[in-house]
MMTF fields as JSON, N, C-alpha, C and O atoms, coordinates in Angstrom:
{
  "mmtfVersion": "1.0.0",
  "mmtfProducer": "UNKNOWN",
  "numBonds": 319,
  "numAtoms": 320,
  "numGroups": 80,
  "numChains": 1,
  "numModels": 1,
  "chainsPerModel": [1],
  "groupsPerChain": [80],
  "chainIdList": ["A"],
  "bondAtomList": [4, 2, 8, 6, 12, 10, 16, 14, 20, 18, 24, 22, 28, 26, 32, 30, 36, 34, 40, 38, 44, 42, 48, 46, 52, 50, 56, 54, 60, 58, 64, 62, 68, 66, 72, 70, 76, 74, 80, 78, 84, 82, 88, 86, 92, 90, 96, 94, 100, 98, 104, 102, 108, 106, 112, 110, 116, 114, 120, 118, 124, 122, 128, 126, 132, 130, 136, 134, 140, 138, 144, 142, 148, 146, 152, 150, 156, 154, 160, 158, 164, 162, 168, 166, 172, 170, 176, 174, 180, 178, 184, 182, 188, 186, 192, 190, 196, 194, 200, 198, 204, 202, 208, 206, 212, 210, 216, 214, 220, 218, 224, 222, 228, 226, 232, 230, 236, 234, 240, 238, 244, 242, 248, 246, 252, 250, 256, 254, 260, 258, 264, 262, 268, 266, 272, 270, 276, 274, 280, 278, 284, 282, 288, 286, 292, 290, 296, 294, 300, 298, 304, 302, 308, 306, 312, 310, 316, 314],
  "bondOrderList": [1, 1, 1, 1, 1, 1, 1, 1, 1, 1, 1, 1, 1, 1, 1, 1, 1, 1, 1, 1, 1, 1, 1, 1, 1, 1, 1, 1, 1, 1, 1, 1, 1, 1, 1, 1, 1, 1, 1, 1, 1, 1, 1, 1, 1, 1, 1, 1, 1, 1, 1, 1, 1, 1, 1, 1, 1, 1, 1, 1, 1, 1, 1, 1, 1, 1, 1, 1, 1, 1, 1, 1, 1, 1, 1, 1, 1, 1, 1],
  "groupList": [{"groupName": "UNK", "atomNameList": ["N", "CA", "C", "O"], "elementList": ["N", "C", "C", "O"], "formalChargeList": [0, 0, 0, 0], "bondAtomList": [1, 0, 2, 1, 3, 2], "bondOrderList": [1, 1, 2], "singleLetterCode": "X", "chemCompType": "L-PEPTIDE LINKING"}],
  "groupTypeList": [0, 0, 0, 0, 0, 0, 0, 0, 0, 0, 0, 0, 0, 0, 0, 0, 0, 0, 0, 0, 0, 0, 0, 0, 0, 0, 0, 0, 0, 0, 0, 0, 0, 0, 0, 0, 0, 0, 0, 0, 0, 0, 0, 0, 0, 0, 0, 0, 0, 0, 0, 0, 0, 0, 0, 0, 0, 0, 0, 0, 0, 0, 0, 0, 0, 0, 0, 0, 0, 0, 0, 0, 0, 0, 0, 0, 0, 0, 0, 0],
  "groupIdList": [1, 2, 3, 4, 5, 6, 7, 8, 9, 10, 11, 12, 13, 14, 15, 16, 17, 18, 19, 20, 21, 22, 23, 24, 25, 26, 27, 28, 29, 30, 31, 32, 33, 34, 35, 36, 37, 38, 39, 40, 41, 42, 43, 44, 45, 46, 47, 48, 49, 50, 51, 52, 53, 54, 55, 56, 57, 58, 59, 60, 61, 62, 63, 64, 65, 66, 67, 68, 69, 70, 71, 72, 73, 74, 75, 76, 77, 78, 79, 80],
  "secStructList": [7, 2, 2, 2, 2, 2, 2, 2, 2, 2, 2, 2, 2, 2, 2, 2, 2, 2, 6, 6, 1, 7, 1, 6, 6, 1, 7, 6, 6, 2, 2, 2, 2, 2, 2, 2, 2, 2, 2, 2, 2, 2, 2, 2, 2, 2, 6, 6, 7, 7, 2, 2, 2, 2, 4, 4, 4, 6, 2, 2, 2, 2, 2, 2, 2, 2, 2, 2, 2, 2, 2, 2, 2, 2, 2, 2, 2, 6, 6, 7],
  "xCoordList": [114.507, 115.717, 116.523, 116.157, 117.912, 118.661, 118.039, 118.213, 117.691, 117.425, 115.905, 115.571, 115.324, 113.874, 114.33, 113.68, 115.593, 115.613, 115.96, 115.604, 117.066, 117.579, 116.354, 116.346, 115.286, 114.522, 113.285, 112.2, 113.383, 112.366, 113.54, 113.095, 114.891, 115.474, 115.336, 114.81, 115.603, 115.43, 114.295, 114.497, 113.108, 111.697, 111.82, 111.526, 112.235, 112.348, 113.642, 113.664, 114.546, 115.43, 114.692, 114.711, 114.081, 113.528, 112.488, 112.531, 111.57, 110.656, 111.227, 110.971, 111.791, 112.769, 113.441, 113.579, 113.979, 114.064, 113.293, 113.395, 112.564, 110.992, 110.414, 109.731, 110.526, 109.948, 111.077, 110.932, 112.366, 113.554, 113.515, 113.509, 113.493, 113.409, 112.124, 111.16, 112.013, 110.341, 110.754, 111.868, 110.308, 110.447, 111.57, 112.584, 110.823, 111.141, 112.658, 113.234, 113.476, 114.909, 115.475, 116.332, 115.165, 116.355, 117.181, 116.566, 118.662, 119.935, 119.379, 119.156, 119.118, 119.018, 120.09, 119.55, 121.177, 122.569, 122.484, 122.865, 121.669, 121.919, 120.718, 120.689, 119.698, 118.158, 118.416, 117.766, 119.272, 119.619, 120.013, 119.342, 121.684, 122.191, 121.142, 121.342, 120.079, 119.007, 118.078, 117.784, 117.359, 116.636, 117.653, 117.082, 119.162, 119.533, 119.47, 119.12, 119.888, 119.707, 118.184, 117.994, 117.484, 116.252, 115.423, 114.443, 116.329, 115.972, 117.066, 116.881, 118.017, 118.562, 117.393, 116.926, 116.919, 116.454, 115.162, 114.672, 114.856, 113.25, 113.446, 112.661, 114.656, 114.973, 115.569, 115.534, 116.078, 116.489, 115.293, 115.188, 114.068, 113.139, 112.277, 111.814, 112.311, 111.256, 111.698, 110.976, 113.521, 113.878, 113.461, 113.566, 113.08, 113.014, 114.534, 114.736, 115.254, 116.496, 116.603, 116.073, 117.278, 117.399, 118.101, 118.528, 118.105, 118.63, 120.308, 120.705, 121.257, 122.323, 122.558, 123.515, 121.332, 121.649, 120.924, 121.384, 119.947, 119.052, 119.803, 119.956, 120.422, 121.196, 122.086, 121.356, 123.081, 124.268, 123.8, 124.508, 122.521, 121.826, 120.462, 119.559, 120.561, 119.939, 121.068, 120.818, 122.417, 122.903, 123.108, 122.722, 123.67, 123.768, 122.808, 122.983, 121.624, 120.51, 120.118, 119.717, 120.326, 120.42, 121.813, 121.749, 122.871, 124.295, 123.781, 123.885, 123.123, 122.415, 121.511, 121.843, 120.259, 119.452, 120.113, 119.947, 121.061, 121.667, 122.175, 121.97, 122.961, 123.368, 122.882, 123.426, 121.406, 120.384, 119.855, 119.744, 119.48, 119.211, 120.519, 120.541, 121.541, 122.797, 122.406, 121.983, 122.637, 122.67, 121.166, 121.192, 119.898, 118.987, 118.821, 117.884, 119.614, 119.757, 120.685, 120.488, 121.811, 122.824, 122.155, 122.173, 121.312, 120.826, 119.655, 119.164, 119.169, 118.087, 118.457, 117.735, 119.781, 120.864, 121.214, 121.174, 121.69, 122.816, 121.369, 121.54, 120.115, 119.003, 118.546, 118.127, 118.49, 118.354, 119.059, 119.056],
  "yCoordList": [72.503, 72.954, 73.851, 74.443, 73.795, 74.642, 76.622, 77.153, 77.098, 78.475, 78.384, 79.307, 77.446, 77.646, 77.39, 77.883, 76.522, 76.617, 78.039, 78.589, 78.655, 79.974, 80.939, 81.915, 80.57, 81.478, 81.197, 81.679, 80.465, 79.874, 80.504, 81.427, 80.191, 80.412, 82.274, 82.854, 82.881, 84.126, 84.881, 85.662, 84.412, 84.547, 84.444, 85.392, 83.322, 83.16, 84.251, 84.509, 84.771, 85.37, 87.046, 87.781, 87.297, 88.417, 88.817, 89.849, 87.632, 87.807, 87.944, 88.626, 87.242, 87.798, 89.14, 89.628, 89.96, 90.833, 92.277, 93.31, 91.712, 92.844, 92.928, 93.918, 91.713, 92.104, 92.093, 91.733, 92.651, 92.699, 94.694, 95.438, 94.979, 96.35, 97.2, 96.789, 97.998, 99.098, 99.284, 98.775, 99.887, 100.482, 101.602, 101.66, 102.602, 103.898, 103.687, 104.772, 102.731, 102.47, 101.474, 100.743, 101.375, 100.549, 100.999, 101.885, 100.973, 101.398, 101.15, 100.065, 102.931, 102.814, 102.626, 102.582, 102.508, 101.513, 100.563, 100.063, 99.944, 98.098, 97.808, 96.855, 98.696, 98.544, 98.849, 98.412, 99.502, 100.067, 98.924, 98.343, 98.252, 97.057, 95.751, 94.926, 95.573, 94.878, 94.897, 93.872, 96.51, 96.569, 96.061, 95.634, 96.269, 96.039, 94.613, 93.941, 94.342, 92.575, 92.277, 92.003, 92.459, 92.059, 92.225, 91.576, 93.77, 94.091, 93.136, 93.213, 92.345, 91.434, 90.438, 90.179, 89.885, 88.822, 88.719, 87.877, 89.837, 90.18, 90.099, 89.631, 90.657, 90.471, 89.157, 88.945, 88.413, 86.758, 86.018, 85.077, 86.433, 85.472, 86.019, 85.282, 87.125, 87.721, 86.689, 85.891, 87.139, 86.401, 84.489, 83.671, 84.247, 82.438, 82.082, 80.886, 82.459, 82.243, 80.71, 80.519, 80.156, 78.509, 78.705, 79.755, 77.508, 77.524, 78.216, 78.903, 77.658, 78.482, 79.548, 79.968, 80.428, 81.789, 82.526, 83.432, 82.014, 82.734, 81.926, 82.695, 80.464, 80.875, 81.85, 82.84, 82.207, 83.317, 84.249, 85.093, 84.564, 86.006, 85.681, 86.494, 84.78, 84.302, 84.391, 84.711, 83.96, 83.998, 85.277, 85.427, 86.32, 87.615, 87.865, 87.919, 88.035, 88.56, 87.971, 88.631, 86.557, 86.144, 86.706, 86.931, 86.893, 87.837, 89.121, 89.629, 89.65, 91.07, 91.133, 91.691, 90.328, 90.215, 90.034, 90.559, 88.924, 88.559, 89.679, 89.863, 90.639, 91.475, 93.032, 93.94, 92.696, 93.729, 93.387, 94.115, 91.962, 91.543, 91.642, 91.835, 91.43, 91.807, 93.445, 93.793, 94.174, 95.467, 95.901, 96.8, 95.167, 95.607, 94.881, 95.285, 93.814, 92.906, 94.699, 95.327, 94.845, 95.857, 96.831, 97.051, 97.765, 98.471, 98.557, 99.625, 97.504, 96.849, 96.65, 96.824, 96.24, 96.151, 97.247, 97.626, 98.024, 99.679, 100.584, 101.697, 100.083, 101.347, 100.582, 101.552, 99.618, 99.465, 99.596, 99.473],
  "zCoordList": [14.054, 13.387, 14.321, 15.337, 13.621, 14.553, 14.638, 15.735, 14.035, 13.799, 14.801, 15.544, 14.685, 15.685, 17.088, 18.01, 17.379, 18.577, 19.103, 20.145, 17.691, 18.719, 18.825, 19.576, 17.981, 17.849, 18.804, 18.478, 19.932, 20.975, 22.012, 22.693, 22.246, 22.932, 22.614, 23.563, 21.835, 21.745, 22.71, 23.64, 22.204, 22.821, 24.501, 25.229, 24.931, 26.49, 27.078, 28.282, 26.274, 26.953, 27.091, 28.078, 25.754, 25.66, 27.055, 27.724, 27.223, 27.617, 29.406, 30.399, 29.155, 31.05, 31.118, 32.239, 29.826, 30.015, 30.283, 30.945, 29.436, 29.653, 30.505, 30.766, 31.348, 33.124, 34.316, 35.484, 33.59, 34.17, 34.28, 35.26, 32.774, 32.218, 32.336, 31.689, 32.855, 32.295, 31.106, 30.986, 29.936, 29.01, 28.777, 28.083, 29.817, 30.061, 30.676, 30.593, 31.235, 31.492, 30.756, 31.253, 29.821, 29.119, 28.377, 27.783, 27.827, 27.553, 26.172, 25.634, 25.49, 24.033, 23.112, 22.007, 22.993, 22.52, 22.157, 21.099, 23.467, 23.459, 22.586, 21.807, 22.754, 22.068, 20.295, 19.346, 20.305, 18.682, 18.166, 17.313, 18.839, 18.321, 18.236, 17.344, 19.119, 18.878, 17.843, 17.227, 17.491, 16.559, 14.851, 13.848, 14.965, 13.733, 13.502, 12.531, 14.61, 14.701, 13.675, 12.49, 14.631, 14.144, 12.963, 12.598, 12.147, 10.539, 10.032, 8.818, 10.196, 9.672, 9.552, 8.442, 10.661, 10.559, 9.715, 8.963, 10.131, 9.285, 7.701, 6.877, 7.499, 5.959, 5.154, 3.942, 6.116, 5.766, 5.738, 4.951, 6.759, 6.847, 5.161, 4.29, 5.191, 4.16, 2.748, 2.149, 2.43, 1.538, 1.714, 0.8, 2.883, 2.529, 3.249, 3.04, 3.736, 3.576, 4.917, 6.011, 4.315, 5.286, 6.723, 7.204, 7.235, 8.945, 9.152, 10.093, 7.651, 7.714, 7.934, 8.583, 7.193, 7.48, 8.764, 9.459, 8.842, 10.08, 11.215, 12.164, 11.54, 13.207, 12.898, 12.934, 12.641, 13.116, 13.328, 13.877, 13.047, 13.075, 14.49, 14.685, 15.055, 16.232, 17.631, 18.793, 16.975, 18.202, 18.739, 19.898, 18.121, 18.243, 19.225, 20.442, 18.492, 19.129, 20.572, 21.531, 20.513, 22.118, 22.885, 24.094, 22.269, 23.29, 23.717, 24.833, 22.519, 22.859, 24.42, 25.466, 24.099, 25.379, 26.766, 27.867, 26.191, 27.883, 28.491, 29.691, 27.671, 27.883, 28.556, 29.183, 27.962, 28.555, 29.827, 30.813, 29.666, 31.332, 32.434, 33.65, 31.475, 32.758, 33.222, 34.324, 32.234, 32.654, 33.499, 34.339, 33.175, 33.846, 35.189, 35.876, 35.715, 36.873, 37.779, 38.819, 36.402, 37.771, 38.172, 39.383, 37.232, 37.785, 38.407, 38.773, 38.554, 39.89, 41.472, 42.454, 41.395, 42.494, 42.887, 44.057, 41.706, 42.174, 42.693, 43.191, 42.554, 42.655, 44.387, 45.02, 45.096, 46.287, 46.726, 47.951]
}
């Protein structure tokens, strides 16, 4: 279904970011707008809710990540 792909695609973007990011440097902003993301999703899935509603709430969350790996690519660059 469409919502498992974003949600496989989610997983692989995440997971490049986490060995992009330490913990201890990642932009708590971008991490906030993420965690809300993700109490969305947690609460559509809880309700049962179908592929309509859980992609729009997948894509976000993949703009979010990319966005963290951008910023953790620059400051990988700006720190050598």
């Amino acid at each position: 279904s469409i919502a498992l792909e974003g949600q496989r695609e989610s997983q692989a973007i995440e997971n490049e970011w986490r060995a992009l990011a330490p913990a201890s440097e990642r932009p708590t902003t971008d991490i906030a707008r993420l965690y809300l993301i993700d109490a969305a999703l947690k609460a559509a899935y809880d309700r049962g809710a179908q592929a309509d509603e859980l992609q729009p709430l997948w894509k976000p969350r993949n703009q979010a990540l990319r966005g963290l790996i951008l910023t953790a690519r620059t400051d990988t660059v700006t720190r050598i």
